[in-house]
SERO-4910 file (N, C-alpha, C, O; in steps of 0.05 Angstrom, whole numbers):
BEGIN
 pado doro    nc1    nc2    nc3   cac1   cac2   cac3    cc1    cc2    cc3    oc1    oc2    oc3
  Unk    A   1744    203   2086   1771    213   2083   1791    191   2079   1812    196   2066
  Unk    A   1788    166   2089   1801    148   2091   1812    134   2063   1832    121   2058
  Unk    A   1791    141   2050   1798    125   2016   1808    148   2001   1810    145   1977
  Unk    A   1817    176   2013   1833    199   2003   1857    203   2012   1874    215   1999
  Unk    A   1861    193   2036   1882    209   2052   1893    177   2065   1881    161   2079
  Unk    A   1915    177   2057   1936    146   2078   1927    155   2103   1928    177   2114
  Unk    A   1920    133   2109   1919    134   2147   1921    107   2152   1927     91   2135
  Unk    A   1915    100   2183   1906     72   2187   1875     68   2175   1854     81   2174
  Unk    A   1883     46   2169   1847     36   2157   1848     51   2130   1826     53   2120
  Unk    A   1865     59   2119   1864     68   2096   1855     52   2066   1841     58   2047
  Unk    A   1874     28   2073   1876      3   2057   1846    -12   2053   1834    -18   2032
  Unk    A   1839    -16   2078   1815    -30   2084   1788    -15   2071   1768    -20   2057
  Unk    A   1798      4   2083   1771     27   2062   1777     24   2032   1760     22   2014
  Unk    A   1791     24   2030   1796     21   1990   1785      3   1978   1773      3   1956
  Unk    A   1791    -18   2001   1783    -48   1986   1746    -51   1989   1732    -53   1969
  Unk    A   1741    -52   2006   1713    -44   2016   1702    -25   2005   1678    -21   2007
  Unk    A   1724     -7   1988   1703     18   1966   1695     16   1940   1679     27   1925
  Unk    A   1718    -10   1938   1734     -9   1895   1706    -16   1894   1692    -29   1909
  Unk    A   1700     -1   1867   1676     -2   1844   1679    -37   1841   1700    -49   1834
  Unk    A   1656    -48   1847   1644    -80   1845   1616    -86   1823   1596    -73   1830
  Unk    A   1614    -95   1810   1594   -103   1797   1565   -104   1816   1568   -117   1837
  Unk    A   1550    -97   1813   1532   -104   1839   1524    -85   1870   1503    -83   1883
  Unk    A   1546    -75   1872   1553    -64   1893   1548    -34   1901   1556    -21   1882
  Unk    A   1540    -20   1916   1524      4   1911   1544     22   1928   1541     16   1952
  Unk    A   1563     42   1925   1574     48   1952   1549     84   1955   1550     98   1935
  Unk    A   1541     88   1967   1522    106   1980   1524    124   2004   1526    115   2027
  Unk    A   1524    153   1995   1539    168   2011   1509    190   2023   1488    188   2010
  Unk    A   1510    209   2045   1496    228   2054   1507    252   2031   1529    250   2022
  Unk    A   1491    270   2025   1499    296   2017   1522    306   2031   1545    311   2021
  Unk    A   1513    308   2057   1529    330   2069   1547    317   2077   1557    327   2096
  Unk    A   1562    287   2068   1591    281   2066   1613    300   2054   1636    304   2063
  Unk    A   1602    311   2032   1611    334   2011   1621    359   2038   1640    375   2033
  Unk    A   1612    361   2058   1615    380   2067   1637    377   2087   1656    393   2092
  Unk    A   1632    353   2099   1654    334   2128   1676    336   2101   1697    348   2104
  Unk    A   1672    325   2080   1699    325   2074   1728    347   2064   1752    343   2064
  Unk    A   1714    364   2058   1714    396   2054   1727    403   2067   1750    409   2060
  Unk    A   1712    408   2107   1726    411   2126   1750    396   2135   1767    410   2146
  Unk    A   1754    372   2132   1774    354   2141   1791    360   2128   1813    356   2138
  Unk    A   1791    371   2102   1816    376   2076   1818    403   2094   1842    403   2100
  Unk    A   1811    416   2101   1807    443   2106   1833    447   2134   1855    458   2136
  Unk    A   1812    429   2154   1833    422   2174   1856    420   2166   1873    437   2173
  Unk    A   1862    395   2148   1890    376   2155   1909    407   2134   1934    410   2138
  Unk    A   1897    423   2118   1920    443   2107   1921    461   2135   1940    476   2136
  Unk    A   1908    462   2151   1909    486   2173   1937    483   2189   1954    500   2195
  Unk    A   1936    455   2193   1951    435   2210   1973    436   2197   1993    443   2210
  Unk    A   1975    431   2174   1997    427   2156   2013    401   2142   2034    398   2131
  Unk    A   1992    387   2149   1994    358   2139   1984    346   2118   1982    321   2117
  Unk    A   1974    365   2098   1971    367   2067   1970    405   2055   1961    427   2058
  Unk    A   1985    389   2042   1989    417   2017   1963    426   2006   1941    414   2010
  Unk    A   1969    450   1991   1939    457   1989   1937    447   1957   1915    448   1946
  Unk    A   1957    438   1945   1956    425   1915   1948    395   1921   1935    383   1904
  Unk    A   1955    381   1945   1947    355   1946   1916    352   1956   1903    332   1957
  Unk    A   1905    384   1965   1876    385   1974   1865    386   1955   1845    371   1955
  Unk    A   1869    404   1926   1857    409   1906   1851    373   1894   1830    360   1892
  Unk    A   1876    365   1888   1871    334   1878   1855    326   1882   1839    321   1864
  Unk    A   1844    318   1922   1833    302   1933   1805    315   1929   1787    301   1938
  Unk    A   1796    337   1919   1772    352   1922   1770    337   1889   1752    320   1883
  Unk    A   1787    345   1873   1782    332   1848   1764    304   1850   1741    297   1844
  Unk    A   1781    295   1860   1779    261   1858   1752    261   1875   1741    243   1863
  Unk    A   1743    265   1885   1723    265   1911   1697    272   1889   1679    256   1884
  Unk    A   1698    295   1878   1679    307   1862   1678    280   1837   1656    274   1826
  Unk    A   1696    270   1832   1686    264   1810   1681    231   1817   1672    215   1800
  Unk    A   1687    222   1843   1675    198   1853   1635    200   1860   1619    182   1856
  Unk    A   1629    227   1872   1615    233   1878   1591    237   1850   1567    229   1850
  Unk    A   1603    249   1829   1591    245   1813   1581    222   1789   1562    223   1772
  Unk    A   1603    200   1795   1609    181   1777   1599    150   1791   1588    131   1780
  Unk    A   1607    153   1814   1607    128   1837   1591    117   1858   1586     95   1866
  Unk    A   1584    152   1867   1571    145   1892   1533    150   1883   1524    162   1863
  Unk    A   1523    140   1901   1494    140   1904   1489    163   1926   1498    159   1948
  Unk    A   1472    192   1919   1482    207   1939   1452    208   1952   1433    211   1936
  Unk    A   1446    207   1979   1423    217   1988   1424    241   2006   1440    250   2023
  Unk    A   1394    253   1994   1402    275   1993   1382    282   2029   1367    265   2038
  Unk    A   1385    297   2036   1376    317   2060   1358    330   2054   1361    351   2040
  Unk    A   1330    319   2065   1301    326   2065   1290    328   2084   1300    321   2106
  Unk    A   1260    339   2084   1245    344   2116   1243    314   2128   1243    312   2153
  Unk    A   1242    295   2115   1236    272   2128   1266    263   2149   1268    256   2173
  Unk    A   1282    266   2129   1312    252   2140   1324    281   2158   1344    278   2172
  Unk    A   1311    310   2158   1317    316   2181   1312    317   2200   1327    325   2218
  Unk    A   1289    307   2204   1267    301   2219   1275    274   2240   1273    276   2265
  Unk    A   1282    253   2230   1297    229   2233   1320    230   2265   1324    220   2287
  Unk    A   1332    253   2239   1362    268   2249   1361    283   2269   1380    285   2284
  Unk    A   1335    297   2276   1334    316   2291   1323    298   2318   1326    307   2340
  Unk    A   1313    280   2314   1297    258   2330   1324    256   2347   1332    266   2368
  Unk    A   1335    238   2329   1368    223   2348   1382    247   2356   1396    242   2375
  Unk    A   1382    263   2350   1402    284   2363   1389    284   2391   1403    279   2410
  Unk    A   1358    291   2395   1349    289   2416   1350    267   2437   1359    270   2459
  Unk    A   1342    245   2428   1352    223   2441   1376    210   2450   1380    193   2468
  Unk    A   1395    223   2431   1427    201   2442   1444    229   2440   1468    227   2434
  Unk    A   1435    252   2444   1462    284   2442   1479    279   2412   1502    285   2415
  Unk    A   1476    273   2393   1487    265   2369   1501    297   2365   1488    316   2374
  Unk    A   1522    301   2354   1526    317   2338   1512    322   2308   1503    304   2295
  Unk    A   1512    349   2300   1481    351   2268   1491    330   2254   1477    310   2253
  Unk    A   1514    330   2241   1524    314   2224   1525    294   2228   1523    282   2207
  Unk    A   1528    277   2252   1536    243   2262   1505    241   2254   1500    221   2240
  Unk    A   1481    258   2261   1457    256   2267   1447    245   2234   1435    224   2231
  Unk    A   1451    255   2222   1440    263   2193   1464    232   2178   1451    216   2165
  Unk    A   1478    229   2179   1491    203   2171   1474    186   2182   1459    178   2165
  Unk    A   1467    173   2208   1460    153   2218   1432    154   2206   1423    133   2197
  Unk    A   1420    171   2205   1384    175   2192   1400    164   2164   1389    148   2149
  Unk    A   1412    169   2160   1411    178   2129   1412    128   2119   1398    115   2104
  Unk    A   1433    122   2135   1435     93   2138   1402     78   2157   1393     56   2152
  Unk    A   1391     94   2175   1364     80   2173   1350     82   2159   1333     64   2159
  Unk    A   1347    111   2133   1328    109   2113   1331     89   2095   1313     82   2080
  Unk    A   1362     76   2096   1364     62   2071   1363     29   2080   1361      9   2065
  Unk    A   1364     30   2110   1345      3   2114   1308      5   2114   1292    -13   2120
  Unk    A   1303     25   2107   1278     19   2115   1257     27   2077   1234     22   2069
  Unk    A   1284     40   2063   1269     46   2035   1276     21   2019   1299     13   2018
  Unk    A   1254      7   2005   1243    -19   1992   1262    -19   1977   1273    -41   1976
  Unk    A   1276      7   1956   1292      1   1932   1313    -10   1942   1327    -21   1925
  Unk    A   1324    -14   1972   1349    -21   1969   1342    -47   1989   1356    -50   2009
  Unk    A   1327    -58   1986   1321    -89   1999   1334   -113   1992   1331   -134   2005
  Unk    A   1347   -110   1974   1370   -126   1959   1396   -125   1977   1409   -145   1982
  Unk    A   1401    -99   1988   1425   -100   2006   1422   -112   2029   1407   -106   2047
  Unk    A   1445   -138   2026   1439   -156   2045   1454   -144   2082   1445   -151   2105
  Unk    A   1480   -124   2074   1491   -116   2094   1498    -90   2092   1510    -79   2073
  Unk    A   1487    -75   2118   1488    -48   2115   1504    -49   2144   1498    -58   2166
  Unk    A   1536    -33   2131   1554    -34   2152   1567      6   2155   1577     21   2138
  Unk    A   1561     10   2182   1563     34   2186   1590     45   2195   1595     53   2218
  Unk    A   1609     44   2170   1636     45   2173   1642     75   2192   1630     95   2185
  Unk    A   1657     76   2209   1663     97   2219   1695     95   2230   1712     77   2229
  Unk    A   1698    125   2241   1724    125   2250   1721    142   2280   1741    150   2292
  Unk    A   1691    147   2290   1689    160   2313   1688    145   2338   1696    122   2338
  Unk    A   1677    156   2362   1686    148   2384   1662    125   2395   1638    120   2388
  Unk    A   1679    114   2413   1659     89   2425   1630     97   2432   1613     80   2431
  Unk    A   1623    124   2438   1600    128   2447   1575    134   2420   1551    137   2421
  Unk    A   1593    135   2398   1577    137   2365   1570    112   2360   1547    105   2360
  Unk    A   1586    100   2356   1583     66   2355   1568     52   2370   1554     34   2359
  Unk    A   1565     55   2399   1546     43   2420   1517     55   2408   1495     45   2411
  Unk    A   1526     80   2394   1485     90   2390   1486     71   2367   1473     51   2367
  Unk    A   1502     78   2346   1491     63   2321   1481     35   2325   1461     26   2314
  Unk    A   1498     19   2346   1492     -6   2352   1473    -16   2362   1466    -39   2358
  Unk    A   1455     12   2388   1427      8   2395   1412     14   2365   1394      0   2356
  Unk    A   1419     28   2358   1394     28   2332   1400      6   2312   1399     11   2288
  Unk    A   1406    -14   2319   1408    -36   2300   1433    -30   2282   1440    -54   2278
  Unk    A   1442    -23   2276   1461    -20   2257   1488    -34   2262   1498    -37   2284
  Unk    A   1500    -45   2238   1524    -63   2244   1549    -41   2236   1548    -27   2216
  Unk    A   1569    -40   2254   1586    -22   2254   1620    -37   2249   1624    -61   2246
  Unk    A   1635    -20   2247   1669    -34   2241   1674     -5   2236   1661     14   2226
  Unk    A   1701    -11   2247   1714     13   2256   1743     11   2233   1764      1   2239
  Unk    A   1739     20   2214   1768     22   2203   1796     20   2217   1811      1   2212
  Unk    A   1801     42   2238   1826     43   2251   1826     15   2261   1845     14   2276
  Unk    A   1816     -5   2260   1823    -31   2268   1834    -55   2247   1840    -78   2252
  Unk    A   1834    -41   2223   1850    -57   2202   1877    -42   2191   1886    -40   2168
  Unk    A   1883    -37   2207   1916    -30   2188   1921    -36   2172   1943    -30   2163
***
């Protein structure tokens, strides 16, 4: 949401997103869906119009189709997902992102990627799991 919607860490996500030569940005499927809801939310709330939601669905769809590398949600990666939920109380979705970033350390095609950083904007207790499972984390709301 952060590279759609001004917030803190807004900036920082942009820069860390812009299309790079080389550079792979790689998303879960069911981001399509977190983001959906969050547009969904913030018109409930009233802190986007529902013409500035349409935009952002625009733009989203056509990053998604143009930009991002999407992986997709399979028996293996729910399986993964369903593992950590058990082990650390994950919410489905936190569950299924974090599998979705160990499959892509552990699948050969992307062994080239030297840093796999698990940008988030949730709470200390998401980050402490990602960080037991090896994963290098940064928290947007900390770059204004």
């Amino acid at each position: 949401m952060k590279r759609y919607v001004p917030e803190t860490g807004s900036a920082w996500i942009r820069a860390l997103s812009a299309p790079n030569p080389g550079d792979s940005l790689i998303i879960a499927r069911i981001t399509w869906v977190e983001v959906r809801s969050a547009l969904a939310r913030r018109q409930r709330e009233g802190s986007l119009t529902p013409t500035d939601a349409t935009l952002i669905i625009q733009r989203f769809r056509s990053d998604l189709n143009n930009q991002y590398q999407v992986i997709e949600l399979d028996a293996t990666l729910a399986e993964t997902a369903g593992q950590l939920v058990g082990q650390y109380s994950l919410r489905a979705y936190d569950a299924v992102q974090m599998a979705s970033v160990l499959f892509l350390q552990l699948d050969a095609r992307y062994y080239t990627i030297h840093l796999f950083d698990f940008s988030h904007w949730l709470d200390d207790r998401l980050s402490a799991v990602a960080i037991s499972l090896g994963l290098l984390t940064d928290n947007p709301n900390h770059h204004p």
